[in-house]
N, CA and C atoms as an extended XYZ file, in Angstrom:
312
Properties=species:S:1:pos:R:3:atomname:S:1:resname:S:1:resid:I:1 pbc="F F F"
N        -5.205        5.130      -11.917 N   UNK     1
C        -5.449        6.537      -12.085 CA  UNK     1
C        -4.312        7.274      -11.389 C   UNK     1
N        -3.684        8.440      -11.983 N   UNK     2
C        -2.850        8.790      -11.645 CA  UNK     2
C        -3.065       11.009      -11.419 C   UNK     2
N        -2.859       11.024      -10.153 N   UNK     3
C        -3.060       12.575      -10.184 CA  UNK     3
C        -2.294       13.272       -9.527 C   UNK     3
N        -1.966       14.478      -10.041 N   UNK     4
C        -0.786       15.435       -9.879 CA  UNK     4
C        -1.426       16.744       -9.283 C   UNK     4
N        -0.805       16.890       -8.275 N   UNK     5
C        -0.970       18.321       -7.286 CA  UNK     5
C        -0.218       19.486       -8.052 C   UNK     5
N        -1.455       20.558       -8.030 N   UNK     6
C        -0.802       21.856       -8.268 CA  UNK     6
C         0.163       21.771       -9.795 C   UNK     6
N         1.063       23.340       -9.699 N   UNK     7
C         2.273       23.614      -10.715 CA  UNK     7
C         3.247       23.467      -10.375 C   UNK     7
N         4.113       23.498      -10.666 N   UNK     8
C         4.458       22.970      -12.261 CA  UNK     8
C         4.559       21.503      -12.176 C   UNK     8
N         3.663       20.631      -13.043 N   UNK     9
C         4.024       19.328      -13.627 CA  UNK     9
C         5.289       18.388      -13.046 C   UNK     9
N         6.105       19.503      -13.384 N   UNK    10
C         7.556       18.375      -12.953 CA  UNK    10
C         8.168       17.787      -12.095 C   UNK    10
N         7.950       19.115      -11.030 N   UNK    11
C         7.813       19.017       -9.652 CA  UNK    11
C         6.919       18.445       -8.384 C   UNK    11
N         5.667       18.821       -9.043 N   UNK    12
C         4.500       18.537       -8.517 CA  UNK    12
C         4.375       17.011       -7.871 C   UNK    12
N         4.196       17.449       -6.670 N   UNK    13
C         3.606       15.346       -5.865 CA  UNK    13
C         2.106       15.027       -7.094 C   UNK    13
N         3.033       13.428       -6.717 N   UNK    14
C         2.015       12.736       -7.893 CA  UNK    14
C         1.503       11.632       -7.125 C   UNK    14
N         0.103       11.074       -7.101 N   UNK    15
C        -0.389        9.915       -6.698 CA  UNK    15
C        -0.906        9.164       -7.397 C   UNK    15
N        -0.694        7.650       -7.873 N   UNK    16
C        -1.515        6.772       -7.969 CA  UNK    16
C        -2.719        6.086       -7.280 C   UNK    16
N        -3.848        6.175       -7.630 N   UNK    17
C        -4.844        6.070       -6.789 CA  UNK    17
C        -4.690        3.982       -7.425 C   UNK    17
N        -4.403        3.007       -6.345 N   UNK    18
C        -4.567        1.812       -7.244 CA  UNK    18
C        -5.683        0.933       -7.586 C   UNK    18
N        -6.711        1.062       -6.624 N   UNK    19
C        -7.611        0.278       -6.578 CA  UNK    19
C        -8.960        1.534       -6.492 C   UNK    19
N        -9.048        1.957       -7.671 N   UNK    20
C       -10.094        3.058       -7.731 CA  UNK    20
C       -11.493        2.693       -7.163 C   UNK    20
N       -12.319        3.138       -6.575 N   UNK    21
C       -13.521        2.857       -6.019 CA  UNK    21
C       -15.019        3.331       -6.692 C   UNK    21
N       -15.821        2.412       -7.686 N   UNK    22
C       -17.098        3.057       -8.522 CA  UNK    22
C       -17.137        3.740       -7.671 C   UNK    22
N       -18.296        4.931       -8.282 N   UNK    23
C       -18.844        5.836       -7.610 CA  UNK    23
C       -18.059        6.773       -6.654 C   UNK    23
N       -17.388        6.656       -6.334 N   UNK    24
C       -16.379        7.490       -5.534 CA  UNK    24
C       -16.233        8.750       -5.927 C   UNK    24
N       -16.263        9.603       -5.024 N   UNK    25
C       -16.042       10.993       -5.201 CA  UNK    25
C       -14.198       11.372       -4.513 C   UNK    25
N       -13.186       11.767       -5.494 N   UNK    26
C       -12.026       11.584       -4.501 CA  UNK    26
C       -12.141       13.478       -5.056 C   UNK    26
N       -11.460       13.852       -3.658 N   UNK    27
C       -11.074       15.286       -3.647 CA  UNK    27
C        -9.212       15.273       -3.774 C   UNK    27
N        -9.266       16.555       -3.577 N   UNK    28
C        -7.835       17.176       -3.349 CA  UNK    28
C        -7.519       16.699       -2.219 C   UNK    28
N        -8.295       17.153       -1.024 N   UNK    29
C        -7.603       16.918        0.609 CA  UNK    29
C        -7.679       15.629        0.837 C   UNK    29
N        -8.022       14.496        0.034 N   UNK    30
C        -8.450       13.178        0.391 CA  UNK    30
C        -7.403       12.560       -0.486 C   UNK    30
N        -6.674       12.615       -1.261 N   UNK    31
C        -5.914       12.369       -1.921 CA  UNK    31
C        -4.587       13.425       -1.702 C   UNK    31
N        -4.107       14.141       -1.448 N   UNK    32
C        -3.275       15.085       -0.649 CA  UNK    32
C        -3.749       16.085        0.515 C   UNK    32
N        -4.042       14.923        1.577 N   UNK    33
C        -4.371       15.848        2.900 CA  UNK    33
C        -3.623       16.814        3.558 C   UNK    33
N        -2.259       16.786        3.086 N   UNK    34
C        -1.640       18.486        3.399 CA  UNK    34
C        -1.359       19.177        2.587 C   UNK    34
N        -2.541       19.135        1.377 N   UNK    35
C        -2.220       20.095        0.435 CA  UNK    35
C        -2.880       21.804        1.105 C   UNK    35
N        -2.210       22.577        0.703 N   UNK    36
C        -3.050       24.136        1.364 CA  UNK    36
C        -4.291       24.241        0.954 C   UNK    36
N        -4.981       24.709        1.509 N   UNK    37
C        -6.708       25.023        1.307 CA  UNK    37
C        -6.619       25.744       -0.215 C   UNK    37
N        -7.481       25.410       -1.085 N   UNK    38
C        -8.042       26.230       -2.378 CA  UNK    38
C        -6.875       25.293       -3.765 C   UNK    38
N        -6.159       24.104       -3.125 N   UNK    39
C        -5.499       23.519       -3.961 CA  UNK    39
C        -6.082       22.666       -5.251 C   UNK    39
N        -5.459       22.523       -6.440 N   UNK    40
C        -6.206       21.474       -7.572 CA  UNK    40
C        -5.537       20.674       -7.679 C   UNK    40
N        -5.529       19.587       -8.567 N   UNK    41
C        -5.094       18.477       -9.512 CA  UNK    41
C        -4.948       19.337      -10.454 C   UNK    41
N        -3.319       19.301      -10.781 N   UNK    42
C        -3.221       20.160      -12.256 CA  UNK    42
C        -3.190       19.199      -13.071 C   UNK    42
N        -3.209       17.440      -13.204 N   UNK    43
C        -3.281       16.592      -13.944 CA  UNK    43
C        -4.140       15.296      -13.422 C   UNK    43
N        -4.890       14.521      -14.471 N   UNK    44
C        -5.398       13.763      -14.404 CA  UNK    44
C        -5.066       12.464      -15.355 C   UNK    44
N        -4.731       11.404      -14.736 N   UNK    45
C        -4.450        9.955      -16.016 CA  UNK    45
C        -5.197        9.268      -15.718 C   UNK    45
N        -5.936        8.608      -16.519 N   UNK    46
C        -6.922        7.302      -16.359 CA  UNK    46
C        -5.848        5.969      -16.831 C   UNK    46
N        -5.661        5.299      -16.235 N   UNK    47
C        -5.277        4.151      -16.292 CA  UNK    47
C        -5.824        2.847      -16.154 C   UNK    47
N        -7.209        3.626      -15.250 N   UNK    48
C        -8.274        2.153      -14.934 CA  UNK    48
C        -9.056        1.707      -16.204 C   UNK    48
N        -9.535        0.434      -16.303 N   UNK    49
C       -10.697        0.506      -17.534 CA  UNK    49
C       -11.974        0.733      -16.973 C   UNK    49
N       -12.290        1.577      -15.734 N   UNK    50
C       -13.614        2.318      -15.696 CA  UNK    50
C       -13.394        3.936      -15.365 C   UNK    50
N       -14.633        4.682      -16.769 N   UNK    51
C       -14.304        5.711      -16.954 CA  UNK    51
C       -14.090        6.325      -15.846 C   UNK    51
N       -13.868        7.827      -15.592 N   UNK    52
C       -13.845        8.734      -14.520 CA  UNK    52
C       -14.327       10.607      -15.204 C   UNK    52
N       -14.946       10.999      -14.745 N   UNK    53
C       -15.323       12.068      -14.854 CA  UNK    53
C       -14.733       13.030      -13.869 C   UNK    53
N       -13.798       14.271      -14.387 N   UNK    54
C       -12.926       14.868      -13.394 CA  UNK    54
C       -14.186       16.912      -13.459 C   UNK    54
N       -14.404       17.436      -12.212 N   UNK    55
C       -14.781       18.665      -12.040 CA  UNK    55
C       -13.905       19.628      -11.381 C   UNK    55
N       -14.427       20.856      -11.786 N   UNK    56
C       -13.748       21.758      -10.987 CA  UNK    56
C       -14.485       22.257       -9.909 C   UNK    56
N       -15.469       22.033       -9.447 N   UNK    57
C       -16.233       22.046       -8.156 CA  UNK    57
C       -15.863       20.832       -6.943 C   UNK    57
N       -16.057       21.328       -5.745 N   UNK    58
C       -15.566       20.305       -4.668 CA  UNK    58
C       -16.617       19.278       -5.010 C   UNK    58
N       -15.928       17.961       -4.697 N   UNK    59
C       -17.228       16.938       -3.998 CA  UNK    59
C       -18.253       16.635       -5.401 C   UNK    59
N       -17.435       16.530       -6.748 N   UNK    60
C       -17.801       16.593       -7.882 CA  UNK    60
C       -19.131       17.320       -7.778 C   UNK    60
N       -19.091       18.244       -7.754 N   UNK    61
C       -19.841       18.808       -7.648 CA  UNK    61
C       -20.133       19.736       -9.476 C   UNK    61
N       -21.419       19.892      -10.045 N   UNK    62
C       -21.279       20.767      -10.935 CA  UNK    62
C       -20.885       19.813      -11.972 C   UNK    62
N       -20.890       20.611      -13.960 N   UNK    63
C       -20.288       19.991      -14.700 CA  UNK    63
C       -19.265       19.540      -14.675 C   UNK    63
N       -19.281       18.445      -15.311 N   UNK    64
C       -17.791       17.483      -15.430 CA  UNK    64
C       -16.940       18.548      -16.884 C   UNK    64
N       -15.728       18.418      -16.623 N   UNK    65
C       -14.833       19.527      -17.562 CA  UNK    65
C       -14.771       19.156      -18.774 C   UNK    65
N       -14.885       17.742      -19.333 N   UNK    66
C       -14.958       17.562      -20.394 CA  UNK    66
C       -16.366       16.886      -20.763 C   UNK    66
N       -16.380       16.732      -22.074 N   UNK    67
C       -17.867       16.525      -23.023 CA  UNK    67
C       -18.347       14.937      -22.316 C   UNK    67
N       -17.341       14.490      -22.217 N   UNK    68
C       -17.731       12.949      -22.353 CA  UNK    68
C       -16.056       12.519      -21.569 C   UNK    68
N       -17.023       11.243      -20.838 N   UNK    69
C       -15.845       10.712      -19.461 CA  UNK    69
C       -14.524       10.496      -20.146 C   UNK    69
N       -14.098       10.402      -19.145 N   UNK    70
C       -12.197       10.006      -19.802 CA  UNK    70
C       -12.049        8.405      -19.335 C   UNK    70
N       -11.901        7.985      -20.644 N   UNK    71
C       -11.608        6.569      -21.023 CA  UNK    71
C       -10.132        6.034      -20.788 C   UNK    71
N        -9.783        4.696      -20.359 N   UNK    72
C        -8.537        4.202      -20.485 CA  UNK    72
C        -7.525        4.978      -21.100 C   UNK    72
N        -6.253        4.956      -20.820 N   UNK    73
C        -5.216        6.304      -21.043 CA  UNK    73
C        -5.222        6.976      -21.779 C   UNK    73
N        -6.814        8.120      -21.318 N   UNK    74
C        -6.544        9.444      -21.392 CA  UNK    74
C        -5.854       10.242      -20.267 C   UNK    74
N        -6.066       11.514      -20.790 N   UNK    75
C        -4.965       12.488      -19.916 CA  UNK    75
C        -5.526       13.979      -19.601 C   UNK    75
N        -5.914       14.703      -18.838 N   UNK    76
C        -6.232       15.970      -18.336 CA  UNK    76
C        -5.626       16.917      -17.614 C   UNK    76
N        -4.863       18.060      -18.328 N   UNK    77
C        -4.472       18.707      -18.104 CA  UNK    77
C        -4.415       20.083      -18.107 C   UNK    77
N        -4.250       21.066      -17.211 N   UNK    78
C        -4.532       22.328      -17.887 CA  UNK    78
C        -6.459       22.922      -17.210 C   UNK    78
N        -6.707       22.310      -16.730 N   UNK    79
C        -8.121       22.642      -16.181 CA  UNK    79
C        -7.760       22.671      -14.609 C   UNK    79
N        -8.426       23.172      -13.687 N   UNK    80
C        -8.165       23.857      -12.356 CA  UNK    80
C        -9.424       22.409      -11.763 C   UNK    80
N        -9.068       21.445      -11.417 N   UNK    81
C        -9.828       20.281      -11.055 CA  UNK    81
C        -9.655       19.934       -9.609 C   UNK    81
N       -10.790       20.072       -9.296 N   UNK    82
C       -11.001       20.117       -7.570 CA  UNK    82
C       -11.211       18.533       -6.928 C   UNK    82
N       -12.069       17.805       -8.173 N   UNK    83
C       -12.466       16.571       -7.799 CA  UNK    83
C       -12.607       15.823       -8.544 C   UNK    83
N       -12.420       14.201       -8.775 N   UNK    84
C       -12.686       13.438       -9.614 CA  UNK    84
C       -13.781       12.153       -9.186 C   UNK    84
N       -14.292       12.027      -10.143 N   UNK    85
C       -15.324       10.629       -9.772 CA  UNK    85
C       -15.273        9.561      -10.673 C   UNK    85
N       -15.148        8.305       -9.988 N   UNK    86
C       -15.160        7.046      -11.103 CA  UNK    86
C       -16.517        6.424      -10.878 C   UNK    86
N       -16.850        6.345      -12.138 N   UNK    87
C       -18.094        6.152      -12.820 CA  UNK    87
C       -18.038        4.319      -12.708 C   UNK    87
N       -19.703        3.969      -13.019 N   UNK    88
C       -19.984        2.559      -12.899 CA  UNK    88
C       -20.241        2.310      -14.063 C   UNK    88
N       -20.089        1.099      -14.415 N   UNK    89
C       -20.538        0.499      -15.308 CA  UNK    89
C       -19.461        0.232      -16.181 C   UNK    89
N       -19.962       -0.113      -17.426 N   UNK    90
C       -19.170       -1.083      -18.437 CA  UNK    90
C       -17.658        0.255      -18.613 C   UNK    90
N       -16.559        0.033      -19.177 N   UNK    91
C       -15.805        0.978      -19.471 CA  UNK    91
C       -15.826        1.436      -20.603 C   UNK    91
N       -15.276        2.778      -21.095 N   UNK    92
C       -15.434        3.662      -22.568 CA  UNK    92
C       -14.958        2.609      -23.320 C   UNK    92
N       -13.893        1.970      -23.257 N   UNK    93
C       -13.265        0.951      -24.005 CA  UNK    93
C       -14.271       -0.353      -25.237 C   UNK    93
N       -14.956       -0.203      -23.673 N   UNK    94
C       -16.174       -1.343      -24.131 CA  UNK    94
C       -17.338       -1.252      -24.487 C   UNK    94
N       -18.033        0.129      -24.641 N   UNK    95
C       -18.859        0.870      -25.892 CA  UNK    95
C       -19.280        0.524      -26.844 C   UNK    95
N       -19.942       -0.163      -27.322 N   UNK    96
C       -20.497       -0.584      -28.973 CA  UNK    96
C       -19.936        0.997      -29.852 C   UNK    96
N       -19.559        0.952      -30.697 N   UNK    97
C       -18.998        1.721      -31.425 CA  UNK    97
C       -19.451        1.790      -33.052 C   UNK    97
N       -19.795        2.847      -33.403 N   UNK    98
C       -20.358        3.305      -34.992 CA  UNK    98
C       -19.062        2.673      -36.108 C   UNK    98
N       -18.110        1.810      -35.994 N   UNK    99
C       -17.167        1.474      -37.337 CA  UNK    99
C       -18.340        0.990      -38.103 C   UNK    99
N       -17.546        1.240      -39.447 N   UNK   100
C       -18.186        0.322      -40.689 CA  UNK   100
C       -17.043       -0.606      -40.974 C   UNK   100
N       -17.091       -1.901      -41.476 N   UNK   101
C       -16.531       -2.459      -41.536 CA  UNK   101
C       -16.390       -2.311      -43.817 C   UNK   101
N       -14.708       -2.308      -43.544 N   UNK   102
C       -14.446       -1.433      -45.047 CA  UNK   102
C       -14.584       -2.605      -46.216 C   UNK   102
N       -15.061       -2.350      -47.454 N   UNK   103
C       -15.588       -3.253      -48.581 CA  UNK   103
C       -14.355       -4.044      -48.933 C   UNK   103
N       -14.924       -5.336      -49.093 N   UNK   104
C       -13.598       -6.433      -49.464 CA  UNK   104
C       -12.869       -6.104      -50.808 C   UNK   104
């Protein structure tokens, strides 16, 4: 998982989180402890194969920003994200999934 402090993108300190922790609630100050008070993640990468659900409330607190968790390399950007949490269980990847399998 990979997350980016503040604006602009290009500039911005970036961390790899490597060994993500289920259930974990990671903040801003816990993942950039000298970031200034009222700071976000202006980006979010999933790289792990267990989902993560990213909020804009501290301490995941409140709805998660998108509909449904962010699966293996997705990407979040553009939302004011205070906190992220990695979720348990099987990964999005590994989902039983609605295909039909197409006529011979």
């Amino acid at each position: 998982m990979t997350v980016t402090l503040g604006e602009p993108l290009l500039t911005a300190p970036r961390v790899s989180i490597k060994d993500p922790v289920d259930n974990h609630c990671y903040t801003v100050k816990e993942v950039f402890p000298d970031a200034p008070e009222g700071s976000t993640f202006s980006s979010v990468g999933n790289h792990a194969t267990t989902p993560i659900n990213a909020y804009e409330g501290d301490a995941c607190s409140g709805s998660p920003t998108a509909t449904s968790p962010m699966g293996y390399g997705m990407f979040l950007g553009g939302a004011p994200i205070r906190s992220i949490k990695i979720l348990s269980g099987p990964s999005v990847s590994t989902l039983p999934t609605n295909r039909t399998t197409p006529p011979a």
